[in-house]
N, C-alpha and C positions, 0 to 999 in steps of 0.2 A: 326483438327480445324485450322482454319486461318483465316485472315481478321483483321482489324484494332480493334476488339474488344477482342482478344487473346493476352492478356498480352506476351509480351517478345518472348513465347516459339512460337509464329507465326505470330511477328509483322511483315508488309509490311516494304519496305525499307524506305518508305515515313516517316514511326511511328518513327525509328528506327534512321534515319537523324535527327527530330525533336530531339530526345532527347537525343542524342549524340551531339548537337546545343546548347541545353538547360542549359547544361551540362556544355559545355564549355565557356559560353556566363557568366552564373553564377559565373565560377572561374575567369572570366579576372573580372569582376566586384567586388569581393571580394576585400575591403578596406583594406590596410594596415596602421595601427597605425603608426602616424609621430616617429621618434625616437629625434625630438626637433622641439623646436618652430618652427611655420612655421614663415617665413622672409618676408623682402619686403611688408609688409599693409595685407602678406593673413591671411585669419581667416580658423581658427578650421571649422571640419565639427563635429558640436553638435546636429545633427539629431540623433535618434532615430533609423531613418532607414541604418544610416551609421554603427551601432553597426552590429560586425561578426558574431555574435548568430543569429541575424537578416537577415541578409544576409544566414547563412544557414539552416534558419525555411524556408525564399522565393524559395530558393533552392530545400529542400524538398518538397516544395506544386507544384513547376514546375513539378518538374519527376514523382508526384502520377499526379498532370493534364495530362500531358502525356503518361502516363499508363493508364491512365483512373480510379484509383484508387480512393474512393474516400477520403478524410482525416477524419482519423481517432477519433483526438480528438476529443472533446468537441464536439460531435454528440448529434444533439438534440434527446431529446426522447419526447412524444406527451403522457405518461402516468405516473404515478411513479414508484419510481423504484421496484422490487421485480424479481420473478423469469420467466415474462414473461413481455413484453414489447411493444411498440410500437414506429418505427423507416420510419420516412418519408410517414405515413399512412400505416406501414405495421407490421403485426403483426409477434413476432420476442419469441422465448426462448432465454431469455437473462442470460449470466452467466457472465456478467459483474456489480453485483450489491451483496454488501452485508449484503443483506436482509437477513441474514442467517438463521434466523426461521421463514420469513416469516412471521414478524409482524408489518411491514410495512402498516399504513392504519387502523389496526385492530380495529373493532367498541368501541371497549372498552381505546383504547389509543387516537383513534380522539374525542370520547365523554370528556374523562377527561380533553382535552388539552382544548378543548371546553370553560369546565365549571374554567378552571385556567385562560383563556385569559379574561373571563367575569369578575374573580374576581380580579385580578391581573395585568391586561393588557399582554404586550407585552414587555415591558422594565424594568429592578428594576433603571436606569436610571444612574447609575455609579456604581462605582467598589462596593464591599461591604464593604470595609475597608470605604468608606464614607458615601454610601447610606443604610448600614446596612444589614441586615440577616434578609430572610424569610423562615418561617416553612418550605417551601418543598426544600431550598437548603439542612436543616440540616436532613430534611426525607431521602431525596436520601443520603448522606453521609454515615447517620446510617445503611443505607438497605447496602450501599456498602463496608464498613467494617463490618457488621456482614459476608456479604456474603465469605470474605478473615481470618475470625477472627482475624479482625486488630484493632487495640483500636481506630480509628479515619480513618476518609479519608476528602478528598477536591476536589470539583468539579470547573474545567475552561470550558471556552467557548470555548475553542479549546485545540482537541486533541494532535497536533503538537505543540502547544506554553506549553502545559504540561508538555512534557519531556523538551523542552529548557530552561523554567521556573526553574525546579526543578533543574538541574544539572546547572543552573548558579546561583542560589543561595545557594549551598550545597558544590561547588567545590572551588577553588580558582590554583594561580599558583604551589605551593607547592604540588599539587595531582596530581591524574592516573588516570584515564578514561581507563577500558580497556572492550573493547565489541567485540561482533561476527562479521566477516568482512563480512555479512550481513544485518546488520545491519540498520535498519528504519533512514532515513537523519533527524527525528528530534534531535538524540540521537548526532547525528555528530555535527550538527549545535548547540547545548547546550554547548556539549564540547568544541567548537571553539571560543564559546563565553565566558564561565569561563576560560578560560585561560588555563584550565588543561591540562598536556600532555595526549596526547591520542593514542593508540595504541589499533590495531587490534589484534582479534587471530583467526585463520583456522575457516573456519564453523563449528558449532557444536565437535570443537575436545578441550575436555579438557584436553588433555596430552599438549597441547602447551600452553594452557591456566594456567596450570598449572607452565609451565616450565617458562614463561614469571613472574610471580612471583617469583618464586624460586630467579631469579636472578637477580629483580628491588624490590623489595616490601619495603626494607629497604632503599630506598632513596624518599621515598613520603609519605608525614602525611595520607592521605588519601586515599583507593581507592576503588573505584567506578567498577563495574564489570557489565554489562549490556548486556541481550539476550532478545529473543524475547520468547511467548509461543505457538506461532504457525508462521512459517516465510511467509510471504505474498508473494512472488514471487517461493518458492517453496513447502511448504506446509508441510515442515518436521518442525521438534524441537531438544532442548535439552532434554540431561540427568540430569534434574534437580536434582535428588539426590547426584549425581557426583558433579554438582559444586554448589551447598550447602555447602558440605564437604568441597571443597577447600577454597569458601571466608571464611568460619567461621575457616579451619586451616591458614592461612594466615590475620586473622584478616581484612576484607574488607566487605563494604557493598554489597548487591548484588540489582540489579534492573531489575523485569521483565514484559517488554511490552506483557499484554495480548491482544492487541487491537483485534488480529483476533482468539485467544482463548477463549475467554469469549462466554460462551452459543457453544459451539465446542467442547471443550476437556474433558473427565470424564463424568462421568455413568451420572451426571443432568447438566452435561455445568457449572461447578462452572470453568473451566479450568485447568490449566500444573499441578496447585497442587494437585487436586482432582484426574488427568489421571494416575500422577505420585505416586499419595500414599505419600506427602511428608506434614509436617506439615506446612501452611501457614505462620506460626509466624517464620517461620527459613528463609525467605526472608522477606529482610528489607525495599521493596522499591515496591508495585504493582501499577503500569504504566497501565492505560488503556483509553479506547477511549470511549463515546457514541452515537457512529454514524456507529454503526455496527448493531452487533446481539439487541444492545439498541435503534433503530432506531428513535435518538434522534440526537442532536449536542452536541462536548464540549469533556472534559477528565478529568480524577481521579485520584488521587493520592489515594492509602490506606495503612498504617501503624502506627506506635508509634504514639501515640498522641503529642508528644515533636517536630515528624515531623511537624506534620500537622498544630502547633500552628507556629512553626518557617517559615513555610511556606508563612501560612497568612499573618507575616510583611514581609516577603523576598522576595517571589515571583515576580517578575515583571510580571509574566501573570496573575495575581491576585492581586495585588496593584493597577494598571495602568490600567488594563481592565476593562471593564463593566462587571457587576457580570451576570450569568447563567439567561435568563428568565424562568417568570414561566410554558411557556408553553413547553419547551424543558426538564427543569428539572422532571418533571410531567410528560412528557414521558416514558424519561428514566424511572422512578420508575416505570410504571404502566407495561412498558416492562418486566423491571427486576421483576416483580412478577411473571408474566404470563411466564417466562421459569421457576421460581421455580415451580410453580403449575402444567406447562403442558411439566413432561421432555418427551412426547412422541414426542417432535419437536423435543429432542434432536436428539433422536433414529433414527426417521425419517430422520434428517442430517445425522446423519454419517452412514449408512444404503446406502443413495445416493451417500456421500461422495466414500466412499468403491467400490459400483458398479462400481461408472465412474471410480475410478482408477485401477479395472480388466476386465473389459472393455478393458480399452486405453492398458491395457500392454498386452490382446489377440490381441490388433490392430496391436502390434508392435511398436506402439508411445511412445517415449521417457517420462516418466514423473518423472525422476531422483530420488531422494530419497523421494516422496511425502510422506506421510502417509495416506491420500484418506482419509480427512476428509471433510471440508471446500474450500480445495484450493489443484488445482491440476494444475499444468506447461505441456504443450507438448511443448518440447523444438525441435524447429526447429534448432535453428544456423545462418544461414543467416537472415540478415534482412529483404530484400528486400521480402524472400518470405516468410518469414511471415506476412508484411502486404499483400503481396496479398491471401495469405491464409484466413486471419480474412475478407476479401473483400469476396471472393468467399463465404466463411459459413454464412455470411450475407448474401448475396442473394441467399440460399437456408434456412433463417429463423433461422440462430441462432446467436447470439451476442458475442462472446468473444473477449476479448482486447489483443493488440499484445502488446508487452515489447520489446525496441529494447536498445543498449546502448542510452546513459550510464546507464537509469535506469538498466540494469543487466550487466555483464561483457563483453564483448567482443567476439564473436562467440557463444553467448547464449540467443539470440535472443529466444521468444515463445509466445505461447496463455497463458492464464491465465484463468482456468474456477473455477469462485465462484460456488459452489454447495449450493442451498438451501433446505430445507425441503421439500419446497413447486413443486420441480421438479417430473415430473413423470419417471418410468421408462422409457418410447418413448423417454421424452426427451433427457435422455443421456443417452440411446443407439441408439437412433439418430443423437445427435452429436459427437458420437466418430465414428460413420462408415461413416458419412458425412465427419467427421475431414482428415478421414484416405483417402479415395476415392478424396480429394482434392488435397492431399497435393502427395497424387501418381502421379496424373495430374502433379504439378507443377514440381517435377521432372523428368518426361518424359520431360517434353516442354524445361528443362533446367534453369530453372529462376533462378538467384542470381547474387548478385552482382558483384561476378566474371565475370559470362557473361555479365553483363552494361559494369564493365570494360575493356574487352579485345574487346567491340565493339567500347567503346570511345576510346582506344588506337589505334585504328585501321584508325578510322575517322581522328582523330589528326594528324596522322602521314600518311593520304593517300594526 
């Protein structure tokens, strides 16, 4: 292959000047913050566009323009979301959505949302600490602690203001924050906000988890221990039984984000505690989202009812916010029925889940400790080619989203494929021999960043 339309591996020298141009034109522009006032009548540059983030988002959009890539975010889509899709008038299997049962749409949740909008409107019109409580806030609550056997739960309009909510109202400076160094940025940004010290432990490894108590626990009133029950960038989990045992020997609450287990993990989708065989009530703290497999908006809290009442005056994402509408809360419930009623969606997910992930590991692709349920990683490495990987399996009809730092660490750059019920077999074992058949291209041709930069270095210095 060659010509101006061959990314990298057989760009013209023309392509290749341009963005090794691009490149460098970018860095002399890059602002450097004043280290004092500016002197002599100048003023501040208080643009917007003068901000460095800014300058290397402009950056990035230069070198996919010049690659011909095209940018990835915020791609519009022309249909809603679910396990097929529509991208530029064209039709796409998409595993960037997580519809995970595929109930997204379904006549029976658009009907109900329907008949809540008609009766209820659109808005309860302020928080409910002022505007008060309606039946279907405390329906879904109930449906959502029966489902964890928790005495009480509380539903927000957003899933990320959930955890921040909860862990700045529960924490103070005196306490520990200790979580998975995986861990979901609402749980970080909570913690940075109570004050609390916060420390990481090893992915999924409770012997350090452990060990980090052993020899802090007795200098903080409180501690807070927080994992996820399915990890969203890689698609593995904890040993929840494991560290049950520790917070309850070590005396600590424990808090688990089901946001991408829920309707995923265990024989009916109850999730980690139903997979794991472990009694619900022996975690203190159930963290979840519905805007996933509850193809609603908003997030949950479920446990003790002393939480749940403490929350309602403490909360700042439930004090200060507008309370849940009714056509979201009525979602969710009509959802959360329909995976109790029909767990053949479950089975159907993780059935898919499972294929795609023996599939991709006959392919040879990387997909790290997955468990092939929900969410599966092909971890490329370099950045650079993995957005032109997610570029190319797009124009061969499939949609999966590239991760590049900081969202993941540093030389772990990959796709991300959401699995739904709703996928057929073609589809992925289509997109894993497409995934595979591309990404051999890209390494023939040489693409990474290494090679941008040893052609900029080259350009620079010629």
């Amino acid at each position: 292959m060659s010509g101006d339309n061959n990314p990298l591996g057989g760009l013209t020298r023309s392509v290749k000047s341009a963005l090794l141009e691009t490149m460098r034109k970018t860095a002399d522009k890059t602002p450097r913050a004043p280290l004092a006032a500016p002197r002599g009548g100048a003023k501040r540059d208080l643009s917007f566009e003068s901000m460095p983030a800014y300058q290397q988002l402009k950056a990035q959009r230069s070198i996919a323009d010049t690659l011909g890539i095209g940018f990835p975010f915020y791609r519009p889509h022309d249909v809603r979301a679910g396990a097929q899709s529509r991208i530029a008038g064209k039709e796409v299997v998409n595993f960037a959505s997580y519809d995970y049962l595929g109930l997204n749409g379904h006549e029976k949740i658009t009907e109900a949302v329907s008949k809540a909008a008609a009766t209820w409107g659109t808005s309860v019109s302020a928080s409910r600490i002022t505007a008060g409580e309606r039946a279907f806030h405390r329906d879904l609550e109930h449906a959502i602690a029966e489902l964890y056997q928790a005495e009480d739960s509380l539903t927000f309009v957003s899933g990320h203001a959930t955890a921040i909510s909860t862990i700045a109202a529960l924490l103070g400076p005196k306490d520990l924050i200790l979580h998975d160094s995986l861990i979901h940025n609402c749980v970080v940004v909570g913690a940075q906000l109570c004050g609390a010290t916060r420390r990481a432990f090893a992915h999924n490894d409770m012997d350090a988890l452990h060990d980090i108590l052993a020899s802090t626990r007795d200098r903080f009133d409180r501690v807070l221990i927080v994992t996820e029950g399915l990890f969203s960038m890689d698609g593995d989990g904890p040993d929840l039984a494991r560290i049950v045992d520790i917070k309850e020997s070590f005396e600590c609450w424990l808090m688990v984000d089901e946001a991408h287990s829920l309707g995923i993990l265990g024989k009916t989708g109850k999730g980690l505690f139903e997979m794991a065989n472990v009694d619900p009530k022996r975690v203190d703290i159930w963290l979840g989202t519905l805007s996933k497999t509850l193809v609603s908006c908003g997030g949950y809290i479920a446990g003790p009812r002393a939480l749940v009442d403490y929350l309602k005056l403490a909360a700042p994402g439930m004090v200060y916010s507008v309370g849940m509408p009714a056509p979201a809360a009525i979602a969710a419930r009509v959802a959360l029925d329909l995976m109790i009623r029909e767990p053949e969606r479950v089975g159907r997910l993780q059935a898919n889940g499972q294929l795609f992930l023996r599939k991709a590991r006959e392919a040879g692709l990387n997909v790290g400790d997955s468990w092939g349920y929900a969410v599966t990683p092909v971890i490329i490495g370099d950045s650079l080619r993995t957005v032109m990987l997610a570029e190319r399996l797009l124009a061969r009809g499939y949609n999966a989203f590239p991760i590049v730092p900081p969202g993941v660490p540093e030389q772990s750059a990959r796709l991300r494929f959401f699995i739904s019920s709703e996928h057929s077999v073609a589809d992925i074992e289509g997109a894993v021999a497409a995934t595979r058949e591309e990404l051999t291209r890209l390494e023939k041709e040489g693409v990474s960043f290494a090679t941008m930069a040893k052609l900029m270095k080259a350009r620079l210095t010629s």
